[in-house]
N, CA, C and O atoms as a DFTB+ gen file, in Angstrom:
400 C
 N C O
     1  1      -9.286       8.678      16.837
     2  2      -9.795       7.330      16.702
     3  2     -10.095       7.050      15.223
     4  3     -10.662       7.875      14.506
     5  1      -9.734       5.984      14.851
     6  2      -9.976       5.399      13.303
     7  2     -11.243       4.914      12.938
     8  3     -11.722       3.883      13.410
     9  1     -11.839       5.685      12.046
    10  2     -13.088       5.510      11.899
    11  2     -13.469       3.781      10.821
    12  3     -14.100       2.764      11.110
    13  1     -12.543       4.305       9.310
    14  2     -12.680       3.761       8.502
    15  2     -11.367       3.065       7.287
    16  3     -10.752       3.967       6.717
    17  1     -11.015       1.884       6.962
    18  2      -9.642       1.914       6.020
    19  2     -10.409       1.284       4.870
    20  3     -11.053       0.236       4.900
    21  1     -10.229       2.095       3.872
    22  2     -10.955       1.798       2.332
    23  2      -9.187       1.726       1.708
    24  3      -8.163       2.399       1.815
    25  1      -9.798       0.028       0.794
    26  2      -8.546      -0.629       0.217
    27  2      -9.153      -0.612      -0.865
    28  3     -10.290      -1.080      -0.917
    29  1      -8.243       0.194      -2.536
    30  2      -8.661       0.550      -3.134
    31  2      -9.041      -0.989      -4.031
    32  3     -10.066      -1.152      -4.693
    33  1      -7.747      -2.189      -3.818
    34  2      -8.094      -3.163      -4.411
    35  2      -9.843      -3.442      -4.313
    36  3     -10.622      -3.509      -5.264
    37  1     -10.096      -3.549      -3.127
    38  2     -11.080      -4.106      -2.584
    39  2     -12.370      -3.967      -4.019
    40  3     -12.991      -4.957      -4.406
    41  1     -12.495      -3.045      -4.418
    42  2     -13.205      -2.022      -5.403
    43  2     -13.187      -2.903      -6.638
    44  3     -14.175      -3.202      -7.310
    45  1     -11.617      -3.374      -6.901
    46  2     -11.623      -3.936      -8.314
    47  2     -12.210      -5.340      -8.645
    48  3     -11.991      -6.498      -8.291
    49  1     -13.145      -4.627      -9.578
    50  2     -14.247      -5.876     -10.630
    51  2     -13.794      -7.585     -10.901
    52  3     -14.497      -8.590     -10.994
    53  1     -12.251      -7.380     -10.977
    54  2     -11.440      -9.042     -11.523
    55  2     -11.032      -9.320     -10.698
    56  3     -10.563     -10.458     -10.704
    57  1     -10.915      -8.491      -9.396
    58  2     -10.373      -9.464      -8.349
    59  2      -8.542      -9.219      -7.983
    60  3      -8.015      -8.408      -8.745
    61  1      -7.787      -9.724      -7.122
    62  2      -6.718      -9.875      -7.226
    63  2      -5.616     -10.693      -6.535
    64  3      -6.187     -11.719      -6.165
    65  1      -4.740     -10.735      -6.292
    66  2      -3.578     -11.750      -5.777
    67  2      -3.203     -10.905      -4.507
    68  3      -2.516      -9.895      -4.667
    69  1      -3.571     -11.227      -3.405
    70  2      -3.011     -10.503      -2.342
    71  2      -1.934     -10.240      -1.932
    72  3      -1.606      -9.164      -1.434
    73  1      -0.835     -11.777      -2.187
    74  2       0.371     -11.979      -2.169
    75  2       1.224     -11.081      -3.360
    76  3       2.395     -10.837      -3.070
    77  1       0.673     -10.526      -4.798
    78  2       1.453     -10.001      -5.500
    79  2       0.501      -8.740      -5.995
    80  3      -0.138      -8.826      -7.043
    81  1       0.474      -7.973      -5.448
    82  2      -0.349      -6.557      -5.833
    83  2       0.123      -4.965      -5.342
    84  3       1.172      -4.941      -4.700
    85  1      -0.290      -4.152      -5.490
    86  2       0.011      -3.054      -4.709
    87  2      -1.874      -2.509      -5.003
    88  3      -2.687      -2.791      -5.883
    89  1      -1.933      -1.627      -3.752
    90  2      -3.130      -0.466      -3.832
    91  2      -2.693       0.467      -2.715
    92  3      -1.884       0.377      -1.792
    93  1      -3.819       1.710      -3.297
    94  2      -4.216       2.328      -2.212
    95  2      -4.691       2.377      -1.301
    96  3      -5.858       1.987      -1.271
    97  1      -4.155       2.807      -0.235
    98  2      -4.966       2.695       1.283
    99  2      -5.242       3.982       1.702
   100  3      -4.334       4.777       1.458
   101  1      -6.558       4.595       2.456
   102  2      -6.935       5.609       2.984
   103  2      -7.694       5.383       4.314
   104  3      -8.817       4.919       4.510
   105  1      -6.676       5.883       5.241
   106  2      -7.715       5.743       6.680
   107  2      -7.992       7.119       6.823
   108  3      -7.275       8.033       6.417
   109  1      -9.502       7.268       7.662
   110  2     -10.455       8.029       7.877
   111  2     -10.261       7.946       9.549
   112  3     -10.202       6.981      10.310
   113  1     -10.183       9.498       9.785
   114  2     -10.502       8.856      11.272
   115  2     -11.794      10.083      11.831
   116  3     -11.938      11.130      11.199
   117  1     -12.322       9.888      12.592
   118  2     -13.458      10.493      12.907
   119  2     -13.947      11.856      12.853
   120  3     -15.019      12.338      12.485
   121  1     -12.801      12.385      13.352
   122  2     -12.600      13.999      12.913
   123  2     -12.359      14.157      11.454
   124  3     -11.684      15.147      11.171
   125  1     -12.738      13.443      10.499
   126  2     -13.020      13.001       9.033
   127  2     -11.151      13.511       8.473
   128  3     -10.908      13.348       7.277
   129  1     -10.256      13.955       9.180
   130  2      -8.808      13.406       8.899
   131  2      -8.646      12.212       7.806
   132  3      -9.372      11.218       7.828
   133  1      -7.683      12.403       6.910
   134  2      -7.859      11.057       6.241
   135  2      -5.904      11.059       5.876
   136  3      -5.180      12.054       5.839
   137  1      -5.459       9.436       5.633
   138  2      -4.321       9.684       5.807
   139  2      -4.269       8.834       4.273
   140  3      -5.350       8.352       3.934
   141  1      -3.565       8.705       3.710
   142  2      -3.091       7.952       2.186
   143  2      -1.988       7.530       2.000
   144  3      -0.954       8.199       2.005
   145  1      -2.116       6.122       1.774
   146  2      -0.753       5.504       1.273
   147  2      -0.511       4.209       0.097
   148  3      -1.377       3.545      -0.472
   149  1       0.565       4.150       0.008
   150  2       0.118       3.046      -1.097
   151  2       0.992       1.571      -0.812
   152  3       2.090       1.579      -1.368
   153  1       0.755       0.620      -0.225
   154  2       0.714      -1.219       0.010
   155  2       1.206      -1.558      -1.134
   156  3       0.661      -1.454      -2.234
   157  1       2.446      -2.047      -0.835
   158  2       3.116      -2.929      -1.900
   159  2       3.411      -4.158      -1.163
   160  3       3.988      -4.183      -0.076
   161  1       2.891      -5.400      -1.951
   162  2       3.566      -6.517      -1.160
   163  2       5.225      -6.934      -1.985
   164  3       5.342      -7.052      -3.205
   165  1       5.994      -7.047      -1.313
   166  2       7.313      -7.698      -1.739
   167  2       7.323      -8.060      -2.813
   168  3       7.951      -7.599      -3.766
   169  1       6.371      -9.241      -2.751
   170  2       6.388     -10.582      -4.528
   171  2       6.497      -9.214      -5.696
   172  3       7.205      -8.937      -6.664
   173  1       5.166      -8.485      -4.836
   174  2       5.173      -7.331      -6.671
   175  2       5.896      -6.601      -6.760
   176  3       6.134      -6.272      -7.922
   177  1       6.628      -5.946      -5.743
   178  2       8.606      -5.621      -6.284
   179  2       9.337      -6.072      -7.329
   180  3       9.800      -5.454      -8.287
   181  1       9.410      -7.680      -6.923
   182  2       9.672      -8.329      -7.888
   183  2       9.088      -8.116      -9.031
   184  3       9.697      -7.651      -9.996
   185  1       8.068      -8.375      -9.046
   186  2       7.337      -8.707     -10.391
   187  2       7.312      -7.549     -11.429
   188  3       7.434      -7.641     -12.650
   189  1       7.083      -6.187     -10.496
   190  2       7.424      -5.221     -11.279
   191  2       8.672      -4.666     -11.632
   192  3       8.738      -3.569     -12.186
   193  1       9.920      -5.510     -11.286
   194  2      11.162      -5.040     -11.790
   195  2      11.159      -6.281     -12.921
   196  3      11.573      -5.966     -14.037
   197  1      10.798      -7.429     -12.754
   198  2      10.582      -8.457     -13.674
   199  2      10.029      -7.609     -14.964
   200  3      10.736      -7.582     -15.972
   201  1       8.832      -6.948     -14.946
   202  2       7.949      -6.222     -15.920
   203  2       9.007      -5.006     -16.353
   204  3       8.498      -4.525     -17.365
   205  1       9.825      -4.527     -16.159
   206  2      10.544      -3.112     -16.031
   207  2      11.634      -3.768     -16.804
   208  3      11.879      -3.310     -17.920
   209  1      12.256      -4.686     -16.400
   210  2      13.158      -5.664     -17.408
   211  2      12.778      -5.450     -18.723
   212  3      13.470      -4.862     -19.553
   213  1      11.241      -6.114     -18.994
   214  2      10.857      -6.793     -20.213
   215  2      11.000      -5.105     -20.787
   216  3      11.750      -4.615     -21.632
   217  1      10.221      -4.661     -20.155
   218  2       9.642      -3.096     -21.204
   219  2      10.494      -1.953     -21.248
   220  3      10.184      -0.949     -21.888
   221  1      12.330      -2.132     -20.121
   222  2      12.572      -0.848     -20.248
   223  2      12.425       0.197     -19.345
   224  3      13.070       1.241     -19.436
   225  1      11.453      -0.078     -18.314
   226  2      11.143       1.809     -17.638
   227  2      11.955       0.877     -16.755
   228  3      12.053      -0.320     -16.488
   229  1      12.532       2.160     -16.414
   230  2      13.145       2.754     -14.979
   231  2      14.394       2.084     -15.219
   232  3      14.737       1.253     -14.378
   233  1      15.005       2.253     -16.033
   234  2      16.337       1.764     -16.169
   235  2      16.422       0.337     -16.454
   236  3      17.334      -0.260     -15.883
   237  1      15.708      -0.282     -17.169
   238  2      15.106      -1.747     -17.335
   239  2      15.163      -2.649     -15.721
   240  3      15.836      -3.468     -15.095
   241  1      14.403      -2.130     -15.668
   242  2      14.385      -2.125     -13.984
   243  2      15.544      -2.639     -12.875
   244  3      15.744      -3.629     -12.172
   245  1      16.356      -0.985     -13.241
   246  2      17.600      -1.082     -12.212
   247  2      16.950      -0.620     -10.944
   248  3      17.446      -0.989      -9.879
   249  1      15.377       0.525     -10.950
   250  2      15.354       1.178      -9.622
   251  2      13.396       1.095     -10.086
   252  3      12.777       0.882     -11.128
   253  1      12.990       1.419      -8.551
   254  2      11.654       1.061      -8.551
   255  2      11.462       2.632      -7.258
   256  3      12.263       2.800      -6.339
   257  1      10.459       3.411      -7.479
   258  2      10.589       4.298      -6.411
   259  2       8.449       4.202      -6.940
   260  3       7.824       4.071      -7.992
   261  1       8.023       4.397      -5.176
   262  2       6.538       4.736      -5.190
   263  2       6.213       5.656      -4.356
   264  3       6.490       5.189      -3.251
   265  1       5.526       7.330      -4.152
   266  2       5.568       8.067      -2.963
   267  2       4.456       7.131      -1.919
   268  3       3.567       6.304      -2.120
   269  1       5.056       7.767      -0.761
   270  2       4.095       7.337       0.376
   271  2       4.208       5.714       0.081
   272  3       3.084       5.302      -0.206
   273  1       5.117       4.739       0.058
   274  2       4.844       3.404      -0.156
   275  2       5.321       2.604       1.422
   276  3       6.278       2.766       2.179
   277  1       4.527       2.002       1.429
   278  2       4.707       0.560       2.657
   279  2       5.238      -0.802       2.013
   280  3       4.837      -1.250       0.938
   281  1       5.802      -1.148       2.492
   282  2       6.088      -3.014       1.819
   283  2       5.427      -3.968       2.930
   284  3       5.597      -3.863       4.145
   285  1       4.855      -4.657       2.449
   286  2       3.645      -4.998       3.326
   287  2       3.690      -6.719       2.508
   288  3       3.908      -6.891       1.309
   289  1       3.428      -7.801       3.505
   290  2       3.822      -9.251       3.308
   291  2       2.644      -9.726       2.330
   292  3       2.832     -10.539       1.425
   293  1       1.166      -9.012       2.667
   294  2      -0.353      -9.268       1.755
   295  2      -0.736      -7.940       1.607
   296  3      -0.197      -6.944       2.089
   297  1      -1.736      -8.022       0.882
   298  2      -2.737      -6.839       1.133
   299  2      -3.847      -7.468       1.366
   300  3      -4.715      -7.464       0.494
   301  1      -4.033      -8.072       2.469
   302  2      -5.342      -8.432       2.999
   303  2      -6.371      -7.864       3.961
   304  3      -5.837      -7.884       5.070
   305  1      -7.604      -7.365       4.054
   306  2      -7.716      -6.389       4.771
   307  2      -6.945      -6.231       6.385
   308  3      -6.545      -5.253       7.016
   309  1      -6.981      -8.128       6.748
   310  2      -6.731      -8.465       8.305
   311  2      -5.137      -7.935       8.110
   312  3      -4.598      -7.261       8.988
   313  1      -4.603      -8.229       7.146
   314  2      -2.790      -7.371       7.383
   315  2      -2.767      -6.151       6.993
   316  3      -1.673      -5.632       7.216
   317  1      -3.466      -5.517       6.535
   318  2      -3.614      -3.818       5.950
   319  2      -3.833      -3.180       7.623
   320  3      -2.934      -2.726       8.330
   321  1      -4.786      -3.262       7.857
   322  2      -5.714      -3.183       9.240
   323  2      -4.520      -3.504      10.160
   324  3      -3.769      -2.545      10.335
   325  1      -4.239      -4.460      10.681
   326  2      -3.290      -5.425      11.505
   327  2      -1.777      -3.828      11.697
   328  3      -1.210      -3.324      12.666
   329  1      -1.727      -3.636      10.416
   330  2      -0.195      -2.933      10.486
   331  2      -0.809      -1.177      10.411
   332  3       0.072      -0.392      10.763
   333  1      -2.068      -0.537      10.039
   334  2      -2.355       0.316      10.726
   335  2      -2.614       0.677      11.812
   336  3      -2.563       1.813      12.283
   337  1      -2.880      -0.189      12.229
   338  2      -2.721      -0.378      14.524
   339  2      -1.885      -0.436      14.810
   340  3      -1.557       0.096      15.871
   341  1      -0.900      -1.207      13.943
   342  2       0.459      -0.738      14.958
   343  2       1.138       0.540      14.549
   344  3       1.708       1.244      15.384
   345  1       1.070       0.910      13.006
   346  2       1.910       2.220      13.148
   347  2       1.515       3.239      13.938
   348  3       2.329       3.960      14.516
   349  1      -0.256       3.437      14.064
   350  2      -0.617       4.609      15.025
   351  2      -0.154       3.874      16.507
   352  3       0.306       4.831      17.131
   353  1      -0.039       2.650      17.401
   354  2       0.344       2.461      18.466
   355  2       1.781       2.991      18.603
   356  3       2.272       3.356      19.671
   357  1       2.307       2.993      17.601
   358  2       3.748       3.036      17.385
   359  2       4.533       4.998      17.079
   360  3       5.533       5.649      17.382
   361  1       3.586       5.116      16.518
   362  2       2.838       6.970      16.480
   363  2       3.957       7.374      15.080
   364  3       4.615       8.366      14.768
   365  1       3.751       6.133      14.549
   366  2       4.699       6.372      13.282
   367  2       3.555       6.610      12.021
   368  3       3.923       6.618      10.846
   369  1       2.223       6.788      12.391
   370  2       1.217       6.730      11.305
   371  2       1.603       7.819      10.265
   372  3       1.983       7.270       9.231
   373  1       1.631       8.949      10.199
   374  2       1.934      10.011       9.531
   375  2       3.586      10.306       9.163
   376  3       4.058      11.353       8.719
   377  1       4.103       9.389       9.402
   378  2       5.835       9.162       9.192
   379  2       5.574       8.137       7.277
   380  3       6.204       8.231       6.224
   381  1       4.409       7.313       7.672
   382  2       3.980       6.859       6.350
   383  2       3.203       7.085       5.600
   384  3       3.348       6.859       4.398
   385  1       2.016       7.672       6.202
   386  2       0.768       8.281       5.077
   387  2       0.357       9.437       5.189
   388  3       0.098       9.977       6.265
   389  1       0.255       9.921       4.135
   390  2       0.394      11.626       3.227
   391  2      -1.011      11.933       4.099
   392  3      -1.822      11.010       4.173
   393  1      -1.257      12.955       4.629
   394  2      -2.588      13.734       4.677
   395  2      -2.882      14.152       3.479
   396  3      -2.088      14.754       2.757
   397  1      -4.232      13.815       3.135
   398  2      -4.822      14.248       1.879
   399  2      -6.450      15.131       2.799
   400  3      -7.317      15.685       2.122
């Protein structure tokens, strides 16, 4: 059973764009298990091959690779949350996030 999902955005001081961000996600589940992954929404794909263009990395952004990554439509807690219920309904939870 899922105890707890700490969104690392959540934490940050300036705030952010739900629609264009990535963070960390860590669910906790009672038997203090914890699983880790990292929420990318789409837009910031973009944006970071846009940024990879300007500066050069990764082949001036021919390729974009993140471990443990989800592509995810927000990072809002209700869609973070929303799509960790279904991967454990789905029993694909650990098919996406690393045991730490």
């Amino acid at each position: 059973m899922m105890k707890e999902i700490w969104i690392e955005a959540e934490a940050w001081s300036n705030g952010y764009d739900i629609y264009d961000e990535n963070t960390d996600v860590k669910v906790i589940f009672e038997d203090d298990t914890e699983g880790v992954a990292t929420f990318i929404t789409y837009k910031n794909i973009l944006s970071l091959r846009e940024k990879n263009q300007a500066t050069g990395e990764c082949l001036n952004g021919k390729y974009f690779w993140a471990r443990d990554m989800l592509l995810i439509e927000d990072i809002s807690r209700k869609t973070i949350t929303d799509v960790v219920i279904q991967l454990l309904k789905d029993d694909e939870f650990w098919s996406v996030f690393k045991k730490c």
